[in-house]
C-alpha positions in Angstrom: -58.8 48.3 15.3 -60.5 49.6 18.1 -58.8 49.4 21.8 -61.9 46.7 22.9 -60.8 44.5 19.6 -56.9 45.0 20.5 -58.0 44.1 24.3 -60.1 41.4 23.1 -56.4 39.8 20.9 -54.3 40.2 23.3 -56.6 38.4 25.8 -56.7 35.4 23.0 -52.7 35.8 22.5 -52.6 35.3 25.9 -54.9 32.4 27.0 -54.9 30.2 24.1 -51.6 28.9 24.9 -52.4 28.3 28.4 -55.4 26.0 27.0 -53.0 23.9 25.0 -50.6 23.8 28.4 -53.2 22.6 30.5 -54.6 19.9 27.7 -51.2 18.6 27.6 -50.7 18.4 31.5 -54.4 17.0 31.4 -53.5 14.5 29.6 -50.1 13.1 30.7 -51.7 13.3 34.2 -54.5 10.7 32.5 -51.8 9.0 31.0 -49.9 8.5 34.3 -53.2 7.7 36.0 -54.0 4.6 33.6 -50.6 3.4 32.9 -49.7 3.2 37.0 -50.3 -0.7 36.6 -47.0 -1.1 34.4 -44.7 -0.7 37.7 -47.2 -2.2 39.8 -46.6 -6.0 40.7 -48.0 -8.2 43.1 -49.9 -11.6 42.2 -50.1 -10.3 39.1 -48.3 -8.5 36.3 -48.5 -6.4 33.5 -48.6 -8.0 29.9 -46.9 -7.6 26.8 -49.9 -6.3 25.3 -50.3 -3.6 27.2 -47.0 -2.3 26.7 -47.7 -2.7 23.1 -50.6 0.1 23.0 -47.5 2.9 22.8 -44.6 0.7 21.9 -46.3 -0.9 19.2 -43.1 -2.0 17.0 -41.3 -3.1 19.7 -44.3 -5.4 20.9 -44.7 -6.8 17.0 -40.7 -7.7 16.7 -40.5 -9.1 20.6 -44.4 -11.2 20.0 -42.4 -12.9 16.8 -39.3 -13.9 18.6 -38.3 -16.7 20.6 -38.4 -14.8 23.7 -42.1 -14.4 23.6 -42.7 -18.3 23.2 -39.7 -19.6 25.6 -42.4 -20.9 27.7 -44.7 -22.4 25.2 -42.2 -24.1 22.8 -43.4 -27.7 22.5 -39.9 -29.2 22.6 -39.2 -27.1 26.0 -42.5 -28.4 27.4 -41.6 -32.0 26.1 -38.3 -32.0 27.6 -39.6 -30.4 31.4 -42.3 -33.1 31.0 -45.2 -31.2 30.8 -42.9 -28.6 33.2 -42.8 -31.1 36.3 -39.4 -29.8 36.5 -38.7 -26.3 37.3 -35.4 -26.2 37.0 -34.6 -23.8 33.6 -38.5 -22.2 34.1 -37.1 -19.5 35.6 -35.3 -18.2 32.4 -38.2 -19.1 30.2 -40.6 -17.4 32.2 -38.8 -15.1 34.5 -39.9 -13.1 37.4 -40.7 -9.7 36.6 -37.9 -7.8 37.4 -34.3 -6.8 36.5 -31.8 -9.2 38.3 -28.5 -9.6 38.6 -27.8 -13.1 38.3 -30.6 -15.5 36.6 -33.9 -14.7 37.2 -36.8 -16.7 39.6 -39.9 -18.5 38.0 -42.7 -16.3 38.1 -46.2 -17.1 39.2 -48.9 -16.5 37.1 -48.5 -15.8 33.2 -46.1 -18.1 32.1 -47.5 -18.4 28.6 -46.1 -14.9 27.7 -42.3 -16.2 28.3 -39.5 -13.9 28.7 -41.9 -10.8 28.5 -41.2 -7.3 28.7 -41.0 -6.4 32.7 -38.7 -9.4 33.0 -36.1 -7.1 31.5 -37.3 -3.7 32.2 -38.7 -3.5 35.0 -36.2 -2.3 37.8 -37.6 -1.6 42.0 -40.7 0.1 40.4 -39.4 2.1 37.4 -39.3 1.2 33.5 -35.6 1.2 32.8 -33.6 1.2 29.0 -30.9 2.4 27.5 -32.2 5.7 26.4 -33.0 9.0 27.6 -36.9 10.0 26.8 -37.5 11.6 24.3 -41.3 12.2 24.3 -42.9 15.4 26.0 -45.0 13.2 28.3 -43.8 10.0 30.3 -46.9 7.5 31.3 -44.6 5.8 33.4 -41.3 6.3 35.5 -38.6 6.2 33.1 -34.8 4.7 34.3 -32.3 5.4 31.7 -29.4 2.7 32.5 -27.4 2.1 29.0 -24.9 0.3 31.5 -26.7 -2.2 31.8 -28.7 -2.6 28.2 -26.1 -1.8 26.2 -23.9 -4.8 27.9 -24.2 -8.3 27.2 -24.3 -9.5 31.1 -28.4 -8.5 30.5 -28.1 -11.7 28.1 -25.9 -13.6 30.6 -28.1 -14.0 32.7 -29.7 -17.0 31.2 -27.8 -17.6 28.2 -25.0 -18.5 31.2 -22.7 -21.0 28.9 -22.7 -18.9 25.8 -21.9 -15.7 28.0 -18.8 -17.8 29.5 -17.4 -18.4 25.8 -18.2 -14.8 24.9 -16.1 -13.7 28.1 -13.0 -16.0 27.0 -12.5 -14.0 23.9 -10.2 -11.5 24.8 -9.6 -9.4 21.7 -12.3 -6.8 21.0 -16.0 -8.5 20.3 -19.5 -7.4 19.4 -21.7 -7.3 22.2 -25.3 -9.7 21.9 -26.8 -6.3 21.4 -25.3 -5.7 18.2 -25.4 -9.2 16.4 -28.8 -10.4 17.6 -30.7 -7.0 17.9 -30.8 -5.3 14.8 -30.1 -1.3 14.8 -33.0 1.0 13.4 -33.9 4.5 13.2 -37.5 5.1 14.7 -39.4 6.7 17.5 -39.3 4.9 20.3 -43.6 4.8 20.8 -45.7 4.9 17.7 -49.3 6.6 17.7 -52.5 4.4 17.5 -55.0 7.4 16.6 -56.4 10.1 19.3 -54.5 11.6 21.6 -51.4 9.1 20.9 -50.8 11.1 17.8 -50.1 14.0 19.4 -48.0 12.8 22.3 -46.1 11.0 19.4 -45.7 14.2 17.3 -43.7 15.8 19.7 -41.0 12.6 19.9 -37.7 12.5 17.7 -36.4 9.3 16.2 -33.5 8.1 17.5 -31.5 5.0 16.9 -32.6 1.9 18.6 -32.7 -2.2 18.7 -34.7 -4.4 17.3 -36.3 -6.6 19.9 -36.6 -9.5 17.7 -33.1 -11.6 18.8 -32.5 -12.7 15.2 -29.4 -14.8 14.1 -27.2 -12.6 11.9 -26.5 -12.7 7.9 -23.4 -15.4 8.5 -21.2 -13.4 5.5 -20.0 -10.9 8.8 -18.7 -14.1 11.2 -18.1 -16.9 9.0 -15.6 -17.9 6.4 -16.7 -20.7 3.7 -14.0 -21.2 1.7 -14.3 -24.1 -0.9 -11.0 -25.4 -3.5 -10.3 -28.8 -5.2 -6.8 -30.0 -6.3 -7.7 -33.1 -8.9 -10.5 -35.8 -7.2 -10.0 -34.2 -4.2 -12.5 -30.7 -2.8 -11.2 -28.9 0.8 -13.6 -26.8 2.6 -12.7 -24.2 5.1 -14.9 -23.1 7.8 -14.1 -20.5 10.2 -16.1 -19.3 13.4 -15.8 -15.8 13.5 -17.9 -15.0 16.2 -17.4 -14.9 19.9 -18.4 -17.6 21.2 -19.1 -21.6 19.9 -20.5 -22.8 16.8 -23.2 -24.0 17.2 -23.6 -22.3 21.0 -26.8 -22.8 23.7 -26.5 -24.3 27.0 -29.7 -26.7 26.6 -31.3 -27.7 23.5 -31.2 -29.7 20.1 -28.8 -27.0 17.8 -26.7 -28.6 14.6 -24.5 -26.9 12.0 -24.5 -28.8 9.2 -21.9 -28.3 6.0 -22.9 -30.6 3.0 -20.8 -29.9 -0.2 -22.7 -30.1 -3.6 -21.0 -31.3 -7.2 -22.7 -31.5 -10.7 -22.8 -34.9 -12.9 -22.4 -34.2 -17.0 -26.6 -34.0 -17.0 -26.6 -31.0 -14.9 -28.3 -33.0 -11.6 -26.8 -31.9 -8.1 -25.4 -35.0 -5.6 -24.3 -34.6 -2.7 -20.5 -35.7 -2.3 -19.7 -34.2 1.7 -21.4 -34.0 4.4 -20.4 -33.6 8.1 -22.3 -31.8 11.3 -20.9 -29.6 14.1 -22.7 -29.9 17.4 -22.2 -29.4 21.0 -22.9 -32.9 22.4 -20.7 -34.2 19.9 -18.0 -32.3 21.1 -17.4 -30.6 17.3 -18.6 -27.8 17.8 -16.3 -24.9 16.7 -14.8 -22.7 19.4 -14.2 -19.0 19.2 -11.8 -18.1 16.1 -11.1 -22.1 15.2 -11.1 -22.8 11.4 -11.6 -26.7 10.6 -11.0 -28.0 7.2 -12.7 -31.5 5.6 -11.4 -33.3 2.5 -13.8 -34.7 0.6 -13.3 -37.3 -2.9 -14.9 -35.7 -6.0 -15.4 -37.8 -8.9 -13.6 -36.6 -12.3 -16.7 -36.8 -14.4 -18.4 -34.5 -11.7 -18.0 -30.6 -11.5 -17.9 -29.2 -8.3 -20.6 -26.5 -7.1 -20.9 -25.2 -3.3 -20.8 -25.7 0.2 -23.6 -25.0 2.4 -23.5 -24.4 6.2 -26.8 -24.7 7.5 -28.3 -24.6 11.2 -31.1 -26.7 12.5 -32.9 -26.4 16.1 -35.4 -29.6 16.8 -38.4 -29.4 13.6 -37.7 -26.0 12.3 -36.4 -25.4 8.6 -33.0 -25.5 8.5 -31.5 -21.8 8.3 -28.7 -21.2 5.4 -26.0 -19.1 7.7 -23.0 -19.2 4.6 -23.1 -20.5 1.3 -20.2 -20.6 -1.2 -20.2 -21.3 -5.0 -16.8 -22.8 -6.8 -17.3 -20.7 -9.2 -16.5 -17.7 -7.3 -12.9 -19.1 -6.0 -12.2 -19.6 -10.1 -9.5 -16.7 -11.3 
């Protein structure tokens, strides 16, 4: 190679990264430029969707949950009469910003419920739990895990069930980890372009799911189901930490029906009984109840069956236990 060629590679050597450094600082200045809007409120603010162009999972779990239709639930709107009352609006459409205590109604976009800057927006910065782990931030990033990782975010709103939660003294999941699933995943996913490259150079880390589920009920209830002659018992326990059923507001029912088998093999019901709030049955925080029930002779006992209904949805199974699995 002659010394022009070697001059000529070691020019290359030395400006081709300097291309790829200034693309990338080109483009996370772009990105800061048209994602400014995010931390920017005034009569307005920024919507779910747009936070959804890089966080793309989080917006899918979050746009199925009850979060994301607090404010449009028919039964909510029924019961505020067409929202002529504003008490409760703030927590189903809060103002977008991180409070400490619960949150003012917003003005303008209602319909999008308890949206994304209603919990992570904080004084002009995006805040979480985790540190960034992307290359280029579109935004100002605040990393407080004190304050994500604890259940006072929840209390906030959810103010009765946070009192029962803090009466449990011995040691207690957080609402983080019950109702927000954990997952392995990058924290923004790409959407084709220069996304893809931005998301190349992330890591997956361990996050939440944003989609505030109720749990599998086999980790914080006990179903336990025995007969002795005519007679079935059947033991429920509230394992978790706080009431059974819990809510401040709303229509909520456990209901535990116990199932037997005539000698054709149909099902009847022989039990059923229903644990709610405004009843004043509902179970507190480690309290096991037990109901008798009378079970013909000539019929074989089956299972019991807690279930939980909220106003027209289909009732959710939370436990169910089979006789035959209590048999030696």
């Amino acid at each position: 190679m002659n010394r022009s060629s070697r001059h000529c590679s070691d020019h290359n050597r030395c400006v081709y990264p300097w291309i790829f450094i200034g693309a990338g600082l080109a483009i996370g200045l772009a990105s800061c430029a048209s994602f400014k809007h995010l931390t920017q409120v005034s009569n307005t603010f920024p919507p779910a969707k747009d936070c959804g162009k890089c966080h793309v999972d989080i917006y899918h779990e979050w746009s199925q949950s009850d979060h994301a239709h607090a404010y449009t639930n028919p039964h909510f709107r029924e019961a505020k009469d067409d929202y002529a009352f504003e008490d409760c609006l703030g927590c189903h459409a809060p103002e977008p910003m991180l409070t400490a205590g619960r949150p003012g109604v917003r003005p303008s976009g209602r319909e999008e419920g308890v949206t994304c800057v209603a919990c992570h927006l904080d004084q002009g910065v995006l805040s979480g739990p985790l540190k960034p782990t992307g290359k280029v931030h579109p935004h100002p990033i605040g990393v407080r895990p004190e304050i994500y990782l604890d259940s006072g975010i929840c209390g906030r709103c959810h103010e009765g069930t946070m009192e029962q939660w803090t009466s449990v003294e011995s040691r207690k999941n957080t609402c983080q980890e019950c109702h927000m699933g954990s997952i392995e995943r990058k924290v923004t996913q790409a959407t084709g372009g220069i996304s893809n490259l931005l998301v190349a150079m992330e890591k997956q880390v361990p996050v939440r799911r944003h989609e505030f589920r109720i749990p599998d009920g086999s980790e914080w209830l006990g179903l336990n189901l025995r007969r002795s002659g005519t007679a079935a018992e059947v033991v429920v326990e509230n394992r978790c930490p706080h009431d059974l059923p819990t809510g401040d507001f709303g229509f909520r029912v456990v209901t535990l029906e116990v199932f037997a088998a005539d000698g054709r093999g149909e099902t009847l019901r022989v039990g059923r009984w229903e644990l709610a709030r405004e009843s004043g049955t509902a179970l507190r925080p480690g309290e096991s109840r037990t109901w008798t029930v009378a079970v013909p002779e000539d019929l074989e006992l089956t299972r019991a069956v807690l279930t939980r209904r909220s106003y027209g949805e289909e009732a959710l199974v939370l436990a169910e236990s089979r006789w035959e699995d209590h048999q030696p």
